[in-house]
C-alpha positions as CSV (number, residue, x, y, z in Angstrom):
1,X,24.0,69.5,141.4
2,X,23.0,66.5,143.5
3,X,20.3,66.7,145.9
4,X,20.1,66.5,149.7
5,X,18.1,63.6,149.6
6,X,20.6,61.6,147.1
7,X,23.8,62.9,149.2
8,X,21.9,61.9,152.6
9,X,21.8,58.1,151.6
10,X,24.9,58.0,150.0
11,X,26.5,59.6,153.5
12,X,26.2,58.0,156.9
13,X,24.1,59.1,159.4
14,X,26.9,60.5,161.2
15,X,28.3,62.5,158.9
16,X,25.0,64.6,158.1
17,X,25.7,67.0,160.3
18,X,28.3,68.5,158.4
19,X,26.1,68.5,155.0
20,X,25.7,71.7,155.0
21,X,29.9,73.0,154.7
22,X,29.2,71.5,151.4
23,X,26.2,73.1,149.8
24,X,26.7,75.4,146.9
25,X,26.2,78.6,149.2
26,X,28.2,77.7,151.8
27,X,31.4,77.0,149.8
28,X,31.1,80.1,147.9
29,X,31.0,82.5,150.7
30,X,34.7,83.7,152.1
31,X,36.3,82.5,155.7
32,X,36.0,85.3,158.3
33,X,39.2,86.4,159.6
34,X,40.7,85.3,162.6
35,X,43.0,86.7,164.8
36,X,45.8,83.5,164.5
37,X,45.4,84.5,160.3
38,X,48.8,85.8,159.3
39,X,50.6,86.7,156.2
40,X,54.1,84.7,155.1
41,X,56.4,87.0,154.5
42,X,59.3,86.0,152.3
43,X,62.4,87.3,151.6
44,X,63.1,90.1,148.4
45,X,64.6,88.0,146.2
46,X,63.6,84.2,147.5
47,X,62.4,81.7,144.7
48,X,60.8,78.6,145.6
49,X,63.7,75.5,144.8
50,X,62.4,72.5,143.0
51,X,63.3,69.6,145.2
52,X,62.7,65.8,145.8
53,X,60.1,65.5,148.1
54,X,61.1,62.1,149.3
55,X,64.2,60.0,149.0
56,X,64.3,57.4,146.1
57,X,66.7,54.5,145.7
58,X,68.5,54.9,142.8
59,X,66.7,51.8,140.9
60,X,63.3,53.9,142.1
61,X,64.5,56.7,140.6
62,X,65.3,55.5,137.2
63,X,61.8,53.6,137.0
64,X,59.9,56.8,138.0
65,X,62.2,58.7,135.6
66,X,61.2,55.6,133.0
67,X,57.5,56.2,134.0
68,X,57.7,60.2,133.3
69,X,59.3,60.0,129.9
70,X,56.3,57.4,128.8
């Protein structure tokens, strides 16, 4: 684990503040619960679709496809 002092040079000043949201305690505990929390309900029988995220042109495409099988 790094130290304080090592993190503190590394960050600028003023960012320190928020040092502590990343100590080894902090990040371990669980969120409190809020009142705007809510579940997602889905559907009975809903299954997530594998889509594109983004629109390729077709010579994109075939180099990503290109790239994947490599």
């Amino acid at each position: 684990m790094i130290e304080i002092r090592t993190v503190e040079k590394i960050i600028p000043k003023r960012f320190h503040k928020y040092l502590k949201i990343f100590e080894k305690k902090e990040s371990e505990r669980m969120l409190i619960r809020k009142i705007w929390n809510h579940a997602i309900d889905v559907r009975g029988r809903f299954m997530p679709r594998n889509g594109k995220i983004y629109l390729l042109s077709r010579t994109k495409r075939e180099e990503l496809q290109e790239f994947l099988k490599n």
